[in-house]
N, C-alpha and C positions, 0 to 999 in steps of 0.2 A: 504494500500500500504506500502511497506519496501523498501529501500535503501541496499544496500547489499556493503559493502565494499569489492571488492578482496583481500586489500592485508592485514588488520586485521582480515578478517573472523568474520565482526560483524554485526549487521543487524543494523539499525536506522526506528522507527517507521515517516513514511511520514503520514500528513494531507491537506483533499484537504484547498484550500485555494483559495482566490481572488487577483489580481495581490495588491502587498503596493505601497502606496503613495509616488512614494520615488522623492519627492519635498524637496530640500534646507531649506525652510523657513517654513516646517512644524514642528511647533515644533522643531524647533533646532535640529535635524536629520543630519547625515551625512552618506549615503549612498557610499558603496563602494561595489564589486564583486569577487569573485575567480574563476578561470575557472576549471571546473571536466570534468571528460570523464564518460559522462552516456550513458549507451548502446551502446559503441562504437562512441559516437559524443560529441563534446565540449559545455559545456552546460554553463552559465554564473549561479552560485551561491549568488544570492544578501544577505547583509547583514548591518542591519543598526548598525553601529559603537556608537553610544551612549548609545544607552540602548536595543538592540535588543537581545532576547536568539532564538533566530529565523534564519535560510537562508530558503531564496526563491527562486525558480527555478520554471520555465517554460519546460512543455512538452507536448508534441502533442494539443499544443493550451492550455492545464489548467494548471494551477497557482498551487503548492505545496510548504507547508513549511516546515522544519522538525530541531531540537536543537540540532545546532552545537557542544556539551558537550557532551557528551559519555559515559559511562563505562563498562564494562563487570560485567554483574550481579553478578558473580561468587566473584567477589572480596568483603572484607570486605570493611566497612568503614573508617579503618585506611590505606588501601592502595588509595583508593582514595584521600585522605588530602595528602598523600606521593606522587599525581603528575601521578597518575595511567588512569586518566581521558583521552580520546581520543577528540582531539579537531580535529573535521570536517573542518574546515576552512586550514590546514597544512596536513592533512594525508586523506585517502584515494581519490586518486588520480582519483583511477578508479574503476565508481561505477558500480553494475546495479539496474534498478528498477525494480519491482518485484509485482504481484499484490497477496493480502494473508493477512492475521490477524499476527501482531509479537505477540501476545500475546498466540499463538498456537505453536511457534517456541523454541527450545530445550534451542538453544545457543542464548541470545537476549542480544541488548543493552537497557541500563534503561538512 
């Protein structure tokens, strides 16, 4: 499965996944959410604020995660340290999901 950004034009590789634990006092965890428009509906993006490189979201009943960290392959590695990086948590607003291999995709994000 892939995430498809409209308004970057980047794909995010999605994995299925089981709902997290997102309890208080597990392990010092502090749980927070962003709200995305996937397929045209508000979807709540969970994300644990301590040491998570992970959001989670719910769709048609299953649980997905996918690394809110981003970048266009295309770039070197000195524009990524330069702040080139797309952070999912702040941008693409509106996503859709997509079902496909990213790894078979022209344009991907790593």
């Amino acid at each position: 499965m892939m995430l498809y950004d409209m308004k970057n034009r980047l794909y995010y590789k999605v994995i299925n996944s089981g709902r997290p634990k997102m309890t208080d006092s597990h392990q010092g965890r502090s749980w927070g959410y962003v709200l995305k428009i996937l397929n045209g509906k508000y979807v709540k993006f969970w994300i644990d604020f301590t040491r998570g490189r992970y959001m989670y979201f719910q769709h048609d009943g299953k649980w997905y995660r996918v690394q809110y960290l981003q970048s266009n392959y295309k770039k070197t590695n000195q524009d990524i340290f330069n702040g080139v990086l797309i952070d999912l948590i702040v941008d693409g607003q509106e996503l859709k999901l997509i079902k496909g291999n990213i790894e078979k995709q022209l344009r991907l994000a790593m």
